[in-house]
N, C-alpha and C positions, 0 to 999 in steps of 0.2 A: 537575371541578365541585366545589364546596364545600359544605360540609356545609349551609352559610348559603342557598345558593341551592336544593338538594333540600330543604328543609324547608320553604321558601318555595312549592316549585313544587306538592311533594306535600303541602302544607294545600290552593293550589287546587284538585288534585285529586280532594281529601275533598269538596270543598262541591261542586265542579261537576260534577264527573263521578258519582260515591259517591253523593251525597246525603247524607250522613252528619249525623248529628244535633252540635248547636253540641259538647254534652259530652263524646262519644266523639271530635271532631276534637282539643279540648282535651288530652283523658287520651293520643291516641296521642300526639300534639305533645310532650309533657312526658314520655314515654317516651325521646321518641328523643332530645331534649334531654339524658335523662339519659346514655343511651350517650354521645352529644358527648364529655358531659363527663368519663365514664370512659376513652377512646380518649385524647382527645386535640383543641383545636379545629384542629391544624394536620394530623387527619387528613381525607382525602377519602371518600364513603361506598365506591366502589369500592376502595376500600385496605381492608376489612373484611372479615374473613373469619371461619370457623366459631371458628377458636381462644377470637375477641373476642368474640361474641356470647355464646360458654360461662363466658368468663371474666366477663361482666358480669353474668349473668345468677347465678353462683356467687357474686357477691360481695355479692346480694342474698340469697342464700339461708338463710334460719332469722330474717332481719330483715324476710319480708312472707308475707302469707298465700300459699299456692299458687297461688290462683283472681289473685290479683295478679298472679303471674309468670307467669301466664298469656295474662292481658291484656296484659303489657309483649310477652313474646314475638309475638304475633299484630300488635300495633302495628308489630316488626320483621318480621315476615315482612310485612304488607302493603307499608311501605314500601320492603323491597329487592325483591321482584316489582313491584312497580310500575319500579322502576328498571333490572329486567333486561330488563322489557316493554319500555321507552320506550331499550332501547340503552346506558344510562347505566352499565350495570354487567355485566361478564361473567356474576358468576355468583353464585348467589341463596346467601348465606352459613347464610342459618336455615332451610333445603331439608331437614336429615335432624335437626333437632331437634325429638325429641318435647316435647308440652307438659306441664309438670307435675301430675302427680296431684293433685287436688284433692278431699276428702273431702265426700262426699255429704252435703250438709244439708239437712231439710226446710223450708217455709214454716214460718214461729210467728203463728199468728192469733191475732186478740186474743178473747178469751170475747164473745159477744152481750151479757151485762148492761154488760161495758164500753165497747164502740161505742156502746151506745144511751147512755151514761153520758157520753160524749164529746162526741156528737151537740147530747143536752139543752144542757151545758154549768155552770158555774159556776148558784147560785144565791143571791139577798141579795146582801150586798155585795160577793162577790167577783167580781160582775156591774157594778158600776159603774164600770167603765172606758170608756165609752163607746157610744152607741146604734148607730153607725154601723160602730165598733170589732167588737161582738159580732155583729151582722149578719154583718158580712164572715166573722169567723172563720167562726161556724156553717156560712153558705154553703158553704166551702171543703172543711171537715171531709166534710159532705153529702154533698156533689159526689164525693170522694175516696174513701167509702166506697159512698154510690150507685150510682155509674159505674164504681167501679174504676178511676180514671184513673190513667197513673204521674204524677207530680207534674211533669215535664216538659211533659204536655198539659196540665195543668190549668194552669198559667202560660202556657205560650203561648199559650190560648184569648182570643178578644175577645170583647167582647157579642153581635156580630154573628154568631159560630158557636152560639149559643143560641135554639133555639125552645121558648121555655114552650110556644105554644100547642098544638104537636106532641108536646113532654114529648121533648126528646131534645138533645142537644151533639153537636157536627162536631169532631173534634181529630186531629191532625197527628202520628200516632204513628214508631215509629222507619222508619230508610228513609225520610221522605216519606213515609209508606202513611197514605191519611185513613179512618176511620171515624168509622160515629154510632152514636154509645149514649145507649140508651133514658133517662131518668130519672124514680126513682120518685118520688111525689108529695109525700113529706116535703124532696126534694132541691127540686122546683122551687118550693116554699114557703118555702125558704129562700134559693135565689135571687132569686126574686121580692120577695120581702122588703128583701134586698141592694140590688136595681136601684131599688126604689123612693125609695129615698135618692141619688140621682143621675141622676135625669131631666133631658133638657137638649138645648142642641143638641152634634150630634156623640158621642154617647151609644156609637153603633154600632159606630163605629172604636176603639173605647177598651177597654185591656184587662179582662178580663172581672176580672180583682182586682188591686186598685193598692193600693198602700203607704201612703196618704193619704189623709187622710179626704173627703169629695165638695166642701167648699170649699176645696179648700184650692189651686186651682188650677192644679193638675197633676196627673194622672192617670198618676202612676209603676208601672210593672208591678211585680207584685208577683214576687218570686226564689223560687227554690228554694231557698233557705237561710231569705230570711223565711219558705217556709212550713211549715218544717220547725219553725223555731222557734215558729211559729205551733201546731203540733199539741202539739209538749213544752210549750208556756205552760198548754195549754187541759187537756191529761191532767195536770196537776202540778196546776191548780186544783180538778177532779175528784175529785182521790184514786186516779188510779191509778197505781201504784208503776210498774209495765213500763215497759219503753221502750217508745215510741209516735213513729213517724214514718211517711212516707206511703205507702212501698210496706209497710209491718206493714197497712193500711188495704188496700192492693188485694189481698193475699193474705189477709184477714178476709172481702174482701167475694167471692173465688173459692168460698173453702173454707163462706161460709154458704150461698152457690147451690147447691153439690153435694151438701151435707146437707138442704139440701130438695127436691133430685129434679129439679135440672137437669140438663139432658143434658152432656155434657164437649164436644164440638163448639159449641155453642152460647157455654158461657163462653168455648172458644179466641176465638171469632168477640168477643165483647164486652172481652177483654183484649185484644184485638188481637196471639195469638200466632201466627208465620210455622208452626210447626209444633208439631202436636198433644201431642208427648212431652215441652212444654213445661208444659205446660197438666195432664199426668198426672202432675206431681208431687202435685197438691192431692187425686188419689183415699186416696194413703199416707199423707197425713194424717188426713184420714175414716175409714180404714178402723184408724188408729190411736188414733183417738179411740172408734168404734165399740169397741174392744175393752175398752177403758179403761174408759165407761161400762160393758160387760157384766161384767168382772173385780168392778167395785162394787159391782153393783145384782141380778146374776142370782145368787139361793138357792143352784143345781148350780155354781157358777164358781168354779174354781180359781186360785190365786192363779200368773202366770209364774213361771218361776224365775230369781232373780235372779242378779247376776254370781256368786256366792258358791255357787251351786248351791242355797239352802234353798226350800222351796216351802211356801209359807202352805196348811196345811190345811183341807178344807170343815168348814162349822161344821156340830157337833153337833148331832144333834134330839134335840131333850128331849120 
């Protein structure tokens, strides 16, 4: 079998059996594309063994992050276990290769004055781009930060997964796995706002944010690329220097839940994470910020000591 036909069989795979989300079928696709074309196209995938996989995976190495070759590697072990399952290959060549060490980073929320700053939006005239235009944005931003949605659910949402009247959205998280999250009332005022500029028939089936304004007589879904750019338009008119994209916005809106006395099971269940130690990255952040505040603000707090070894001494009472 060729490489041409297992790439083919194992995308049907992804969608039909997996379930696998459009973007993870994509990046594994483009992984194994890439071996192809390090190997060889006149190799076959059972002609592949550990030597090539080290070798490809080496020849990437100090040219992408860890957590990269991470992902490449797991794209190949999925699709040669699939191929040992289904007979098509003796024997699973990425079987005793561990995955690359990837260094531990925290979430970076953005500060409260600057989501609310985000939210508001532009004022004067750097607001006159259009009525329909800044509807949409707002909504979007809202919703993003409201709900915590990844930006994957927030695109693939329609009208019809929206109840104002209930205050909540139905979205299609990773897996196939659907949940509803609540929304707070600033979020469904700015949706409603949004919708009210496109009333009509067939309203329902139409995506919940299109790329075009309500006359323009197509109701293009709006991408995950416009709405990224849609967030850096709106933080760059703001004034806020950070980088600002959409998952910076659902780990803002984790990490302000846990700072005000949410339960951590509760937000798992609202991010919609399969497992809880996902979800307990955002306590390390709190309990980092927690100290931060007390290092600047508590009279007895001594300063850490920093890489250098010196330690800011307590102030003097006079």
């Amino acid at each position: 079998m060729s490489f041409a036909e297992a790439l083919r069989d194992f995308d049907l795979h992804l969608r039909a059996e997996r379930n696998v989300s459009p973007h993870t079928r994509r990046a594994y696709l483009s992984d194994l594309r890439q071996l192809v074309a390090f190997v060889g196209e006149e190799w076959e995938p059972a002609q592949v063994g550990a030597a090539q996989v080290r070798a490809f995976l080496a020849s990437l190495h100090g040219r992408r992050h860890p957590a990269t070759l991470g992902r490449k590697l797991a794209a190949l072990r999925s699709f040669f276990r699939w191929l040992a399952r289904a007979g098509r290959c003796r024997l699973d060549p990425t079987a005793d290769l561990p995955l690359p060490r990837a260094p531990k980073s925290l979430p970076h929320p953005l500060p409260v004055d600057d989501c609310v700053a985000l939210m508001e939006g532009p004022r004067g005239p750097a607001r006159a781009r259009g009525e329909w235009l800044e509807r949409r944005d707002r909504a979007l931003a809202e919703l993003l930060y409201g709900a915590g949605l990844r930006v994957g659910e927030l695109c693939g949402a329609d009208v019809r997964d929206l109840d104002l009247h209930r205050g909540e959205i139905r979205v299609l998280g990773k897996g196939g796995k659907e949940r509803v999250v609540p929304l707070p009332a600033a979020a469904r005022e700015a949706l409603e706002a949004w919708l009210a500029l496109r009333r009509g028939p067939g309203l329902l089936a139409e995506p919940l944010f299109t790329a075009r304004g309500p006359r323009s007589g197509h109701a293009r879904r709006l991408g995950v690329r416009d709405a990224r750019r849609v967030l850096r338009r709106r933080a760059r008119a703001v004034g806020i220097a950070d980088r600002v994209h959409p998952h910076r916005l659902r780990h803002s809106y984790a990490t302000h839940l846990l700072d005000m006395g949410a339960d951590l099971r509760e937000i798992q269940e609202l991010l919609g994470h399969a497992s809880l130690s996902t979800t307990q990255r955002y306590t390390a952040v709190s309990a980092e910020r927690l100290m931060e505040v007390y290092d600047r603000a508590h009279p007895r707090a001594r300063r850490r000591e920093s890489r250098a070894g010196a330690v800011r001494p307590e102030r003097s009472r006079s």
